[in-house]
N, C-alpha and C positions, 0 to 999 in steps of 0.2 A: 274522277272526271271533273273538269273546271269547266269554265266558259260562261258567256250568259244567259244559256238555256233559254233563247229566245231565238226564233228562223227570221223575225220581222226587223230586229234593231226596239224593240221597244222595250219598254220596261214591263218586267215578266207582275204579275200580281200579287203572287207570294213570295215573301222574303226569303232568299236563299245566301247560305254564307258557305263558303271553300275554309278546308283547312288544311295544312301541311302534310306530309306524306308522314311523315316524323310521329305529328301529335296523333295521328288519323292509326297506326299502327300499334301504339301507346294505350288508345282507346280499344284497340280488339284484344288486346292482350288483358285490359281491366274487364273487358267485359264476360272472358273467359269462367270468372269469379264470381259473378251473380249479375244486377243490375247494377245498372251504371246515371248517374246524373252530372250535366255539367251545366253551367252558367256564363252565357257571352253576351259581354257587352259591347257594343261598337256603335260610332257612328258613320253616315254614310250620306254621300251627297250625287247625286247624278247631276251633269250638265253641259251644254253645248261644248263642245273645244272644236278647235280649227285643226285640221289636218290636209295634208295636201300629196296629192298622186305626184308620182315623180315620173316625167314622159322626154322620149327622144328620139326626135325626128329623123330618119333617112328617106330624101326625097327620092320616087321612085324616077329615073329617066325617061320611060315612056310614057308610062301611066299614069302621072304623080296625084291623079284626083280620084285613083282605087286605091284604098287604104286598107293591106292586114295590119291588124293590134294583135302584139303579141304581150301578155302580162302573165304576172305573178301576182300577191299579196305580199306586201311587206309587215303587217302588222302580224302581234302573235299573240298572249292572252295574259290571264292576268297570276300565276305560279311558274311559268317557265321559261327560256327564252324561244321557244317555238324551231328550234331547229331542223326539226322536217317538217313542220306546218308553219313556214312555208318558208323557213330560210334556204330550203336548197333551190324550192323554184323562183322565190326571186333573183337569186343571186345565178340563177343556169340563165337567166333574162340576161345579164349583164355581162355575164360570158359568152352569151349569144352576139350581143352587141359588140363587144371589146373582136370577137372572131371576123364580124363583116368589116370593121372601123380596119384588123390587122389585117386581112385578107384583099382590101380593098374591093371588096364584092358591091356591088349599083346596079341591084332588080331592075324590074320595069317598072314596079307598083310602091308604092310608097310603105313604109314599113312606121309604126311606132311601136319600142317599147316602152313599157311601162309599168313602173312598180304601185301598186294600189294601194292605198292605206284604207283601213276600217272595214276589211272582210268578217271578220272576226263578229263585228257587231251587229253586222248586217248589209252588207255588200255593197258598204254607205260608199267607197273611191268608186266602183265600178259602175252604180246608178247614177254618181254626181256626173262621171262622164260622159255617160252613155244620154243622161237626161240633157245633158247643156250642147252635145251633137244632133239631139232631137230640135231643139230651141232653134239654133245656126244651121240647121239641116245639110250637116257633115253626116249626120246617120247615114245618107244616103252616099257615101262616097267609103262607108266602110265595107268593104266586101267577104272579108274573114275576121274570127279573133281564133287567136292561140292561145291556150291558157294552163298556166304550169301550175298546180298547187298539189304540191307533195308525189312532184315527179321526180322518179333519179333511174337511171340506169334504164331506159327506155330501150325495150324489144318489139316496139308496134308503134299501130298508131290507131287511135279513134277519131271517127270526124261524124260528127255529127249534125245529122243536118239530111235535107232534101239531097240525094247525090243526085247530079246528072253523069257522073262517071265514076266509078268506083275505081275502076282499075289505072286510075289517075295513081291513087292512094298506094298499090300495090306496085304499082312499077319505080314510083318514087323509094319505095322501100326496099326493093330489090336491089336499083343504086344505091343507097346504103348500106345495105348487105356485101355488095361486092369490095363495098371499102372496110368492113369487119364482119366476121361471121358473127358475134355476139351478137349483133342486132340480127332477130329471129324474123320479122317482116309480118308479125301479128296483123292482124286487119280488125277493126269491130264498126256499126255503125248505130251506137248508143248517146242517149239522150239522157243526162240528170240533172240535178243541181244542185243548189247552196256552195256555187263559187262563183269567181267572176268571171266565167263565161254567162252567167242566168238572165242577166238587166241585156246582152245581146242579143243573146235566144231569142227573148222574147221580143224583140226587132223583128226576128227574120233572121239575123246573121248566120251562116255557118259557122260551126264549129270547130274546131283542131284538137287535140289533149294527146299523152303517149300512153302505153301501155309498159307499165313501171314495173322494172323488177326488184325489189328491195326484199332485204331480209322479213321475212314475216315478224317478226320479232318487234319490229318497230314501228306496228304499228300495235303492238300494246303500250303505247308511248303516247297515243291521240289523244290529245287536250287533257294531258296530266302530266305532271313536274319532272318528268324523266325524259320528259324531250329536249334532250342535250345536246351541244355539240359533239359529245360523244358517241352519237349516233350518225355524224356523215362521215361516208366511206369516199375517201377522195376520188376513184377510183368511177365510182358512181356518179358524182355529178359531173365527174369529167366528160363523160358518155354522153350526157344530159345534153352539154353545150356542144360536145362534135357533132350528136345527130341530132341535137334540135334545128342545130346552127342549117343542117342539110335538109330538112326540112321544111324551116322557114322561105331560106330562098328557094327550092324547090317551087312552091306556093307561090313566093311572091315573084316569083320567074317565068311562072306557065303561061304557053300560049294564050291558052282560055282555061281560066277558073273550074275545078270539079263540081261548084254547089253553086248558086246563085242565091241571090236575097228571098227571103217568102214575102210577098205582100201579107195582110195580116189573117185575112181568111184561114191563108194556105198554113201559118204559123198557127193558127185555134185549133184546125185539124188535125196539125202535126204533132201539138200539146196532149190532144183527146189518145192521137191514135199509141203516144209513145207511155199512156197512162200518169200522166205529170199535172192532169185537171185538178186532181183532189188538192195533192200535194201544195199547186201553187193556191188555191182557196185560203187553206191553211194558212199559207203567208201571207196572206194581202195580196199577193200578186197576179190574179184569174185577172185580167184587164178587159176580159170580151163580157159582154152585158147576154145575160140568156135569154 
């Protein structure tokens, strides 16, 4: 397992170092034999670097000042190239995009995708955004986010969030269904985090995600050096962008919205009731004063 072993982005207290899957097998095999001692030197530096979300606008015709964000993470870590966390769901963003751009499809609501950068660290592309829409109060003109991270082969759908219709969610899937039977028309109405749907969340925004089918297999792959390209199934993310694609505008199409915004009350109690209080303490991010 790699990563920064930090939820915050901050610098963890105790010194930790990653080693190669190579040398890390090398060491079980010596230690087979008795005990084992080694000696690493290294130096290390942490510090600011500039990174930037990569965003594109489809204005929506009718509505173009109700904004769904639909993103991914483009960042990945620091042993692998991150190809299912989160290369298939940035790039199912971009095939989403490239389907409405071929399709010539123009919702009513204004659409942006978006690729994030510094998930990984701490959900730095998602809060810069989400923070600088609070500043210019666009907050209030986003009405969904979509969020793909280590989606492929989608048989459902989760939406998370306050519903005022559910069977918004269920009908839209059953027109999906009728265009493939693979898609199964899964339904759930759960609440997590540590990705960049969280810095929305906690806005109020509703939520969107799919319900993934992938080989179980890979995700013995999470945040460790065997997350390769040789674990996307093309096949799989193809799915991704046909029924995200139908999804998306689904959403950014509807008469009227399934979830609406929570003012913040309603979002404390929705934190308490879906048991995510503790969790977000932990992080820094409990934002409501007891």
């Amino acid at each position: 397992m790699t990563g920064t072993a930090s939820v915050t982005g901050e610098l963890i207290p105790i010194p930790a170092v990653c080693i190669g899957k190579e040398d890390g097998m090398a060491l079980k095999e010596h230690l087979k034999s008795g005990r084992s001692s080694a000696t690493i030197e290294m130096t290390n530096k942490s510090d600011m670097i500039k990174a930037r979300n990569v965003v594109a606008t489809l204005r929506g015709i009718e509505l173009p000042n109700e904004e769904i964000v639909i993103g991914g993470h483009l960042d990945s870590w620091d042993l692998a190239t991150g190809a299912i966390d989160n290369g298939i769901g940035s790039f199912a963003v971009l095939d989403i995009a490239r389907a409405f751009k071929a399709n010539n499809l123009r919702p009513k609501r204004t659409i942006k995708f978006v690729m994030f950068m510094g998930e990984e660290q701490g959900l730095f592309g998602s809060r810069h955004m989400v923070s600088e829409a609070i500043k210019d109060g666009g907050i209030d003109n986003v009405k969904y986010m979509m969020n793909l991270d280590m989606s492929g082969n989608p048989i459902g759908m989760n939406a998370g969030g306050q519903l005022d219709d559910e069977s918004f969610f269920k009908n839209l899937g059953a027109a999906i269904q009728e265009q493939d039977t693979i898609y199964k028309n899964d339904f759930s109405n759960r609440s997590g985090l540590h990705s960049d749907h969280q810095p929305f969340m906690l806005e109020g925004v509703p939520i969107l995600s799919v319900h993934s089918n992938l080989d179980l297999s890979i995700y013995g792959c999470y945040h460790s050096d065997c997350d390769d390209f040789n674990l996307v199934n093309k096949d799989h993310i193809t799915n991704t962008a046909r029924f995200g694609t139908m999804m998306l505008y689904g959403l950014a199409n509807a008469e009227q919205l399934p979830a609406t915004k929570m003012d913040s009350e309603t979002t404390k109690a929705f934190m308490i009731k879906n048991d995510l209080k503790e969790k977000l303490i932990i992080g820094n991010d409990w934002k409501w004063e007891e």
